[in-house]
DRENMI-916372 format. One record per residue (C-alpha): residue number from 1; chain; x, y, z. Coordinates in nm, 3 decimals. Layout:
% residues N
kolvo,vexfi,x,y,z
NUM,A,X,Y,Z
...
//
This chain:
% residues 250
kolvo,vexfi,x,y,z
1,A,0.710,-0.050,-1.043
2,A,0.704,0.001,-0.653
3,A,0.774,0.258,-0.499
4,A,0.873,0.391,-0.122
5,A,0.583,0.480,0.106
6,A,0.679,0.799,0.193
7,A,0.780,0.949,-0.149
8,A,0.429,0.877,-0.256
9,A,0.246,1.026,0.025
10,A,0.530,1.369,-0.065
11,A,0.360,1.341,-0.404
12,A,0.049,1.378,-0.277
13,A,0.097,1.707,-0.130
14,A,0.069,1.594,0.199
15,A,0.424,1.737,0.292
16,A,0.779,1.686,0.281
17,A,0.939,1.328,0.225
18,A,1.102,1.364,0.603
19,A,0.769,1.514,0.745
20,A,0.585,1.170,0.583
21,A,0.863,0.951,0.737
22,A,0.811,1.095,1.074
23,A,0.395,1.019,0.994
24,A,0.500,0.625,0.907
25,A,0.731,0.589,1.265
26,A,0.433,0.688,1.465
27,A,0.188,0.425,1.299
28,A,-0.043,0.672,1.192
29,A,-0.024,0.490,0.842
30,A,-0.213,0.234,0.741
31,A,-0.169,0.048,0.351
32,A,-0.482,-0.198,0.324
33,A,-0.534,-0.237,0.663
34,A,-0.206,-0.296,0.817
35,A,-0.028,-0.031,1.041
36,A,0.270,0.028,0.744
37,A,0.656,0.045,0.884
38,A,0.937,0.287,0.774
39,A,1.060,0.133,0.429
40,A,0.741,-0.054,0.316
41,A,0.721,-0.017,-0.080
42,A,0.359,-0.017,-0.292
43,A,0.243,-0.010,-0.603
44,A,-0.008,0.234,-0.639
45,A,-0.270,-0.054,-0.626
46,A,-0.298,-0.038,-0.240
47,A,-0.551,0.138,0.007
48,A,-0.377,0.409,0.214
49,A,-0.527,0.601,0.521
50,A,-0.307,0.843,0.683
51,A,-0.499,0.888,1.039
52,A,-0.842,0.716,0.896
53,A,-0.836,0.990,0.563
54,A,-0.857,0.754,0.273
55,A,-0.608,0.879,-0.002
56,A,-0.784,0.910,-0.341
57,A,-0.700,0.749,-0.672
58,A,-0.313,0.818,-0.725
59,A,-0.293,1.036,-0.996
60,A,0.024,0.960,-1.142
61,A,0.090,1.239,-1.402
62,A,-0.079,1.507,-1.241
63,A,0.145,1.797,-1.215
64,A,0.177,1.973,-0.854
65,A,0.069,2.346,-0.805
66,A,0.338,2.605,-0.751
67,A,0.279,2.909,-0.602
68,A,0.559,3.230,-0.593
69,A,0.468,3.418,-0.217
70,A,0.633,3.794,-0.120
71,A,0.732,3.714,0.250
72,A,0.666,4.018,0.491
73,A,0.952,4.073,0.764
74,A,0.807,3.948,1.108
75,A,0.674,3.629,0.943
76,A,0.729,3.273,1.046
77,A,0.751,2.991,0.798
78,A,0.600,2.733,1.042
79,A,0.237,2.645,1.066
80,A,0.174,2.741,1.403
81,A,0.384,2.958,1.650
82,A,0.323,2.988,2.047
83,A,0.395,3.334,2.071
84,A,0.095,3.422,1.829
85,A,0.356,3.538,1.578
86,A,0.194,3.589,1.190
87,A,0.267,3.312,0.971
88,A,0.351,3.264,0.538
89,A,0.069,2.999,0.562
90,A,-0.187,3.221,0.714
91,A,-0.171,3.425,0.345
92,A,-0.188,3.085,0.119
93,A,-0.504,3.011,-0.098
94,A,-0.657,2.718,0.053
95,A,-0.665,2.405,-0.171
96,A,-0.903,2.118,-0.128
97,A,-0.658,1.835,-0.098
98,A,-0.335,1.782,0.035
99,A,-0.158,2.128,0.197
100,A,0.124,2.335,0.083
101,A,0.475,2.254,0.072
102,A,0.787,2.553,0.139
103,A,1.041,2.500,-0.048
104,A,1.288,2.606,0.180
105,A,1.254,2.905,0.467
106,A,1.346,3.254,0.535
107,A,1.413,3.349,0.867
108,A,1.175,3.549,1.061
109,A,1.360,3.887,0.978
110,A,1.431,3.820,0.617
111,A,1.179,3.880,0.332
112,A,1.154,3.828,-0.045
113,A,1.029,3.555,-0.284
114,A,0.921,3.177,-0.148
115,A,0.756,2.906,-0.360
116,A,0.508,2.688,-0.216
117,A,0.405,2.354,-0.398
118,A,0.141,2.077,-0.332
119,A,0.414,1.824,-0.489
120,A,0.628,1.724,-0.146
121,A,0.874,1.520,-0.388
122,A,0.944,1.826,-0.571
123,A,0.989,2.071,-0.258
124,A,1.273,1.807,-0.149
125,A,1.418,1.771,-0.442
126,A,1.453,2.167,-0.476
127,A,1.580,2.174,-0.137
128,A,1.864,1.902,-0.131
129,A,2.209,2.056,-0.157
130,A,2.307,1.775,-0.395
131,A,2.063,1.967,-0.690
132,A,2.270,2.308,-0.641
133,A,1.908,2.491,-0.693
134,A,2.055,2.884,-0.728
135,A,1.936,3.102,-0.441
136,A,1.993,3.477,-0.504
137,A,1.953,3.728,-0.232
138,A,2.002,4.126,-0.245
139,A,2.165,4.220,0.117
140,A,2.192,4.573,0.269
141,A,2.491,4.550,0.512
142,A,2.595,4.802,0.737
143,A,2.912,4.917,0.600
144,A,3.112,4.850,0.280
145,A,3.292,4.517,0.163
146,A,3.634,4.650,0.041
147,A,3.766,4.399,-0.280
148,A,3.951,4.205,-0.067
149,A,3.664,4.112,0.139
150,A,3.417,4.035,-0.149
151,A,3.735,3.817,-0.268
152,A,3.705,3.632,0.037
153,A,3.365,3.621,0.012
154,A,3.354,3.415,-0.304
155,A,3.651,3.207,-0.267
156,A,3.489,3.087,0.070
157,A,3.543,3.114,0.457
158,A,3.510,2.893,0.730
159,A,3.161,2.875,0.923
160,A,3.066,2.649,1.208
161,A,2.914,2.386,0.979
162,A,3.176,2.405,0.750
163,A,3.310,2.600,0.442
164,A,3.100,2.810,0.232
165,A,3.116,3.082,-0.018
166,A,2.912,3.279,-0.233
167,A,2.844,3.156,-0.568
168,A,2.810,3.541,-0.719
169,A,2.875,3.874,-0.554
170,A,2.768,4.178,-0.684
171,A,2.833,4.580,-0.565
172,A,2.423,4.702,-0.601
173,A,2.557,5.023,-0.446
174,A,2.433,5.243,-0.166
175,A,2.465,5.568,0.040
176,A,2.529,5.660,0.383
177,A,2.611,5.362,0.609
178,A,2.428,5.119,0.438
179,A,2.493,4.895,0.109
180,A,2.333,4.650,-0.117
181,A,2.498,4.382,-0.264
182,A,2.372,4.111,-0.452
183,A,2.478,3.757,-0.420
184,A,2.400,3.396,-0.506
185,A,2.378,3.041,-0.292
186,A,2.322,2.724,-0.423
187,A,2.319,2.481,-0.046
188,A,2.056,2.745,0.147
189,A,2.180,2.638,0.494
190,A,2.038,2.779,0.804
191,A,2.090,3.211,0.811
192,A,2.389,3.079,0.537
193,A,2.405,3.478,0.360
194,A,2.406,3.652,0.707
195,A,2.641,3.421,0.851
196,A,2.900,3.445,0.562
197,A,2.881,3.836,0.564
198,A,2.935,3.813,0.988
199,A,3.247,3.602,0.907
200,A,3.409,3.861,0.704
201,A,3.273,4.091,0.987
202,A,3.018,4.303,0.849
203,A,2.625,4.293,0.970
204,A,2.322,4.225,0.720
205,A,2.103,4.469,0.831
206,A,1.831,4.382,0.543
207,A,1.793,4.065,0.371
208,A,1.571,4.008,0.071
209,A,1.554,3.657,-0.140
210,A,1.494,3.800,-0.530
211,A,1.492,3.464,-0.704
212,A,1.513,3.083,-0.630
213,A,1.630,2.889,-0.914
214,A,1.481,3.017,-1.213
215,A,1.179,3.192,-1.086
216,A,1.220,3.556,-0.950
217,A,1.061,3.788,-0.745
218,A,0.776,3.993,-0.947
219,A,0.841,4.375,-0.896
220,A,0.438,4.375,-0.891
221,A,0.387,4.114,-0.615
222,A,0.333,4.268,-0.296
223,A,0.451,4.169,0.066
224,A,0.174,3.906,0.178
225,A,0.060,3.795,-0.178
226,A,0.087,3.534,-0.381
227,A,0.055,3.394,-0.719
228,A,0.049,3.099,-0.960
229,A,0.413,3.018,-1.107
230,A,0.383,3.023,-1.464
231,A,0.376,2.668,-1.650
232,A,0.656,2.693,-1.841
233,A,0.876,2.762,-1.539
234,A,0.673,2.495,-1.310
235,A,0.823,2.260,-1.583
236,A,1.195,2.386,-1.555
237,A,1.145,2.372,-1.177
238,A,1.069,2.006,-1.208
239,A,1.337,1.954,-1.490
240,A,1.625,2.172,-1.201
241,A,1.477,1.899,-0.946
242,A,1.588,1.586,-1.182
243,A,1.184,1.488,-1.175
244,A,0.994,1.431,-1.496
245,A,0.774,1.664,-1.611
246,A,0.445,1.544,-1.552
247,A,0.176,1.620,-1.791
248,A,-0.146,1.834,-1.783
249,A,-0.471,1.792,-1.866
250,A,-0.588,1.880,-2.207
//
């Protein structure tokens, strides 16, 4: 059975399905010989260069690495930055083919859990609104949410792209100025937790990601480490994506 172009090259590890579309439009693609187009569909059969590197064997069942990484504050989650900024990828075990995935980003002044993958289908898939993938952040916000306001809160306000609400909202208590709460997304739009809390007009001062679907954040992982997921929850994470679970090597 055939299959698009650019999901393959995501299952490669090569990156995301959008970042492999963009690699097609230039022409930097080639299928046995012949410069491939946007929408070209193979077989697994075919010779594929992505600018002159030769793509190995497909290996169909092979499952994709996951890595769990403790984001420092001050990061970026690009791969390279102008202003010399540190970056996640900088901290990443280096593999030997393909490159890591994020699934999903933090913003420069949040910190917390992110999971890498060499499987770009599976990074999309986690990604895409339409699989409601649970993101659950704890928050330290400069003030206190009365119970009207953490009503509002989870019944949903109005942002600039639209409504949005949180899916959980939890009192994780607090003293002086400050308190936690902890709370739960399931879309992960752009700054989405500090832009919800703004709306109801208090100010995230702190903002941590604890757990993305169903792996959390390791009390023992430091800030700027990393780790293998386990397999049994690498196999939930593909089962949460709608993706079979690929099998492993005896």
């Amino acid at each position: 059975m055939s299959e698009k172009l650019q999901k393959i090259l995501a299952q490669r590890g090569l990156g995301s399905r959008r970042e492999m579309e963009r690699l097609i439009e230039a022409g930097r693609v080639r299928v046995s010989g012949r410069v491939a187009h946007l929408g070209d569909r193979i077989g697994g059969e075919e010779d594929i260069t992505v600018d002159g590197w030769r793509l190995g064997e497909r290996r169909q069942y092979a499952v994709g690495r996951v890595l769990m990484y403790h984001k420092m504050t001050g990061e970026m989650c690009t791969r390279s930055d102008p202003k010399g900024r540190p970056l996640v990828f900088d901290h990443l075990p280096p593999i030997r083919q393909g490159r890591w995935v994020a699934v999903g980003r933090l913003d420069v002044n949040s910190s917390g859990l992110m999971l890498f993958t060499t499987d770009g289908e599976l990074a999309a898939r986690l990604m895409h609104p339409s699989r409601g993938i649970v993101r659950r952040y704890a928050a330290r916000v400069l003030g206190r949410a009365t119970p009207e306001v953490m009503t509002r809160l989870a019944t949903g306000l109005v942002l600039e792209d639209g409504p949005a609400r949180f899916l959980d909202i939890q009192d994780a208590g607090g003293e002086g100025a400050n308190h936690w709460y902890h709370v739960s997304i399931a879309e992960g739009r752009k700054r989405e937790v500090r832009r919800l809390f703004a709306a109801a007009g208090l100010t995230v001062s702190r903002l941590i990601r604890i757990a993305y679907g169903p792996v959390e954040l390791p009390r023992m992982l430091r800030p700027g480490h990393s780790r293998p997921v386990p397999p049994p929850l690498v196999d939930l994470l593909y089962r949460e994506a709608g993706l079979p679970v690929p099998a492993r090597k005896a």
